[in-house]
N, C-alpha and C positions, 0 to 999 in steps of 0.2 A: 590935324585934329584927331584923325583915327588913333595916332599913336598916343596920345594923350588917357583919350578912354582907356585905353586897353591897358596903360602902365597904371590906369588909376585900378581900375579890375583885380589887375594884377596884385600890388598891393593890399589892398583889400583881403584877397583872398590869403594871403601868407601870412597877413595877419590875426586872422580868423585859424589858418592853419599851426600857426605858432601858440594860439591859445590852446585848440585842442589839445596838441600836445605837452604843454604843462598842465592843463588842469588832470589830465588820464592819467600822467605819473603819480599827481596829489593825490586823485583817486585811488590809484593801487594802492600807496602809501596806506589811505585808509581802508584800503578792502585788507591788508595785509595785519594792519593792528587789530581791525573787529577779529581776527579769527583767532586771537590771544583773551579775547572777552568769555566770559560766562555766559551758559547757556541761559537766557533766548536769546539776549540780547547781541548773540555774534549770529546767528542765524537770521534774525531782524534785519541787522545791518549788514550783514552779510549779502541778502538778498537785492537790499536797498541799492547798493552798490554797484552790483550786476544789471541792472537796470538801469544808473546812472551812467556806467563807463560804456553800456553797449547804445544807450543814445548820443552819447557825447561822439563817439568813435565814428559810427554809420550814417549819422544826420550830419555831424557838423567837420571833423576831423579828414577822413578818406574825402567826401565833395571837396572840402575849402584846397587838401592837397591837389588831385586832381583838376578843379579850377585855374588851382596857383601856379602851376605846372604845363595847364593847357595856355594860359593867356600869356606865361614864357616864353613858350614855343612862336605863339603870334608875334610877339614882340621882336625874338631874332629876327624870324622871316621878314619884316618892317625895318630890321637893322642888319644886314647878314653880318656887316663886315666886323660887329662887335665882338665875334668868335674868332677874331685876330688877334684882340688885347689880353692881355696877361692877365688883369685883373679879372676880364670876363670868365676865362679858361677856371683863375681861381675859384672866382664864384660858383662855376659849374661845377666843380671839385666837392666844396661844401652844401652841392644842395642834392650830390649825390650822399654826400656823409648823414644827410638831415632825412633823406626815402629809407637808406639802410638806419638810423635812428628809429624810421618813423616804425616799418618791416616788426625790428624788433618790439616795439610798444604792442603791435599786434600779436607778434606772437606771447608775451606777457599777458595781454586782454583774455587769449584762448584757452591759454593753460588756467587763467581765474577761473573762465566760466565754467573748467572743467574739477576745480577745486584743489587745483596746484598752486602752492608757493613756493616756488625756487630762492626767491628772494628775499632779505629782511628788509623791513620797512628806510634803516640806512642807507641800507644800499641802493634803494631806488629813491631817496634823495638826493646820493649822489649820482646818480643817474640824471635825474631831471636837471642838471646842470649840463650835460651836454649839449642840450638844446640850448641853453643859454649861453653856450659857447659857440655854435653854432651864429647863431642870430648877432651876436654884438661881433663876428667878423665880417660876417654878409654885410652889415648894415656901414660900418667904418669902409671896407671895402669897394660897396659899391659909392658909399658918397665922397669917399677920397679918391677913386679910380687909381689912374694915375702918380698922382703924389702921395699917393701911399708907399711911405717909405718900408720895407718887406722886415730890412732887419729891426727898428722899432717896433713895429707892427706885432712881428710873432714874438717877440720878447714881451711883448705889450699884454697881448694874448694866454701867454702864459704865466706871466704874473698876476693877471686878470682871473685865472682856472686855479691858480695855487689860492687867491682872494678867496674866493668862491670855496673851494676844502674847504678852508680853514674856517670859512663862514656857520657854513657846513655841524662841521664837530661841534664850532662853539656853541652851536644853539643845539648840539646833540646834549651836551655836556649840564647845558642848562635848563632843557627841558629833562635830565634825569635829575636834578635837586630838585625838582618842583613835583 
């Protein structure tokens, strides 16, 4: 029954931890067009922003990771021997690739509040798609385990992330006629 709660916890939190993480990229997005805006109005929203991305980050994003993360931990210790299977080894793979994802989102968040853009609003659309590349392997992964066929799977995966480009430009494409 313990193990129960704690996969439900768990969940939970990586769920909450996956929102953070898209919506802060959406965020940047828009911290990164207001500074293209005329003045007040980038200053406005400018501000507005920094204030959004720095409670979404510290209230809900860092706790739901570290939650997500701690009731992980619980869960091996409740399963040790799951860090034998392939699938698990994988998934530990990708949730290291989703802390270094996460890492860098902070360092983005840092350099905003300092009033650096490195990036164009594109690029961290294509960005926010990692996450979502991330999350629909975890997720097939974990509920295939085993019959997850490797070579389907990553060919699957990467026709999945070419999907998602291409998705990408077209609505770049279509939001510049409009």
């Amino acid at each position: 029954m313990e193990y129960n709660y704690i996969k439900s916890l768990h969940l939970i939190f990586v769920i909450t931890w996956f929102a953070g993480l898209f919506y802060i990229v959406r965020l940047f997005v828009y911290q990164i067009e207001a500074t293209k805006k005329e003045s007040p109005t980038r200053e406005i929203l400018g501000e507005q922003y920094k204030i959004m991305t720095k409670r979404l980050w510290y209230i809900i994003t860092w706790p739901s990771m570290i939650l997500a993360i701690g009731f992980a931990v619980w869960l091996l210790a409740l399963r040790p021997f799951w860090l034998t299977d392939a699938w698990m080894q994988v998934k530990l793979g990708f949730v290291v690739a989703l802390i270094v994802y996460h890492i860098k989102c902070h360092l983005i968040l840092k350099a905003h509040e300092n009033d650096v853009y490195k990036y164009s609003s594109n690029w961290m659309r294509l960005f926010n798609e990692g996450a979502t590349l991330i999350l629909f392997s975890v997720v097939f992964l974990v509920i295939l385990k085993n019959a997850f066929n490797w070579i389907y799977g990553t060919v699957g995966i990467i026709v999945f992330g070419i999907l998602l480009m291409l998705g990408v430009k077209v609505y770049k494409r279509i939001r510049e006629r409009n």
